[in-house]
SEBATI-722309 format. One line per 10 residues: number of its first residue (from 1); their letters; for each residue x, y, z of C-alpha. Coordinates in steps of 0.001 Angstrom, whole numbers, plus 500000, padded with zeros to 6 digits. Example, Ala and Ser with C-alpha at 12.3 -4.5 7.8 and 13.67 -1.06 7.14 Angstrom:
BEGIN
1	AS	512300,495500,507800 | 513670,498940,507140 $
//
This chain:
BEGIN
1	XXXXXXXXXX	510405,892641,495159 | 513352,894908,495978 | 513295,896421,499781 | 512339,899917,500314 | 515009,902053,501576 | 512429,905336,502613 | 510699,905507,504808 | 508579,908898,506257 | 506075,908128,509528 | 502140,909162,509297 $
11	XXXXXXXXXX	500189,911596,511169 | 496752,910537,511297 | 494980,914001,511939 | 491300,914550,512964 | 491040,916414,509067 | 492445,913048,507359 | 488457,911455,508785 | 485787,910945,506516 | 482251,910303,508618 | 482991,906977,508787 $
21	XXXXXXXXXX	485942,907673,510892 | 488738,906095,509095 | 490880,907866,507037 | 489677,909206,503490 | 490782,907714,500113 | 491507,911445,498785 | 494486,911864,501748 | 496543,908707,500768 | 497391,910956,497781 | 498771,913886,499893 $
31	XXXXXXXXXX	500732,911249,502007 | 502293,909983,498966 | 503017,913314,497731 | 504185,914381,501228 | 506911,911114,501208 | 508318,912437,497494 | 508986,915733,498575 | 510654,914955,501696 | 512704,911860,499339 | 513666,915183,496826 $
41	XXXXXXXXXX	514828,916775,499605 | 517210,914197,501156 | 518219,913047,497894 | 519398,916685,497221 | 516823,916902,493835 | 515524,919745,494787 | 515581,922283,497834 | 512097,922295,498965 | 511894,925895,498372 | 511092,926721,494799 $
51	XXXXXXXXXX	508359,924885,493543 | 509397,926124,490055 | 512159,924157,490395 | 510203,921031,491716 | 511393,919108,488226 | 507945,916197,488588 | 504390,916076,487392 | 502217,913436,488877 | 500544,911361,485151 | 499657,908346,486558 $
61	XXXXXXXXXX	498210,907149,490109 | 497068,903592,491169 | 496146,902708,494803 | 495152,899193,496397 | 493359,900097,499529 | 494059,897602,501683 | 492758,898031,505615 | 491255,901248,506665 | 493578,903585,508582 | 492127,905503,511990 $
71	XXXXXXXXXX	492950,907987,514464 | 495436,907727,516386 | 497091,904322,514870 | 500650,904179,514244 | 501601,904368,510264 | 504722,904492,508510 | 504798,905019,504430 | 507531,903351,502957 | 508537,904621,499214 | 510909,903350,496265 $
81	XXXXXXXXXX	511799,904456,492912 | 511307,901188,491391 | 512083,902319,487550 | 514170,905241,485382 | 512621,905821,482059 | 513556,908684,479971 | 511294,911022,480866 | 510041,909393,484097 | 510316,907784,487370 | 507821,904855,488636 $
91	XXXXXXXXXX	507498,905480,492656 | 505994,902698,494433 | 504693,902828,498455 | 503200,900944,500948 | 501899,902381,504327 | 501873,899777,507094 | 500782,899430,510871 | 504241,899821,512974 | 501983,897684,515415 | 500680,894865,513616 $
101	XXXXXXXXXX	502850,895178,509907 | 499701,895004,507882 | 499811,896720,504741 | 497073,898819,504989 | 497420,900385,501428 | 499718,899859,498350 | 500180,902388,495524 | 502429,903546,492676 | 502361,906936,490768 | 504433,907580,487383 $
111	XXXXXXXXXX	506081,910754,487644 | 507058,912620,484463 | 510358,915398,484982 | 509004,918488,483888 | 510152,922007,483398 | 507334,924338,484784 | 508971,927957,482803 | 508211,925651,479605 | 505734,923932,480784 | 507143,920355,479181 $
121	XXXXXXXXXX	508228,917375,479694 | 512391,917088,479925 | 514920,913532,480017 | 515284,912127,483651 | 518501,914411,484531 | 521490,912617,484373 | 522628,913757,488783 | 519173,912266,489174 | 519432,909269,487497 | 522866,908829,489241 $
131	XXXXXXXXXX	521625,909854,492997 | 517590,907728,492679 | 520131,904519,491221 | 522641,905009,494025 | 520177,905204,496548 | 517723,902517,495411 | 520459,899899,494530 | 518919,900393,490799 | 521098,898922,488148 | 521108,900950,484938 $
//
């Protein structure tokens, strides 16, 4: 499995708890979604401004839920473009205990480019394709 080269730290906040105090299966979506747009930004993709401009659409989610995450522990989400298509990216994470390095919870979400004034799909754009490969060690 090829290394992940991103990593973004979690906040567990008191609003992440369900009532049985760990952290809710709904949030691990907006950490995933918090790790791509801070990966747009330091890629250069997009400017983390215009959301028009945002170029992804979330079509497919899968999540292994591994341990149960709590206040207060020490997280870090770790995220990888592990595929190019034409028309999409495959981003794969893992969040892990910086104490113990248990995975507490695997995922992967296919990402289709999209242009939001035309509300459709586009091709991958090529200064994408080039900055994701260079920076994932992705042969195309």
């Amino acid at each position: 499995m090829a290394e992940f080269r991103f990593h973004l730290p979690i906040e567990v906040r008191y609003g992440d708890l369900d009532p049985q105090w760990h952290v809710n299966n709904a949030r691990y979506l907006s950490f995933f979604e918090q790790a791509r747009m801070a990966f747009l930004v330091q890629l250069g993709l997009w400017d983390g401004q215009d959301f028009n401009r945002l170029g992804l659409i979330v079509a497919d989610v899968h999540i292994a839920y591994l341990a149960p995450m709590v206040l207060f522990g020490k997280y870090r989400l770790d995220q990888r473009v592990a595929r190019i298509g034409n028309k999409s990216l495959l981003f794969e994470y893992q969040i892990v205990d910086e104490t113990s390095g248990e995975a507490m919870a695997r995922a992967e979400t296919v990402m289709v480019t999209y242009d939001y004034d035309r509300h459709a799909s586009i091709p991958v754009p090529e200064s994408w394709r080039r900055k994701i490969a260079e920076f994932e060690g992705l042969v195309n």
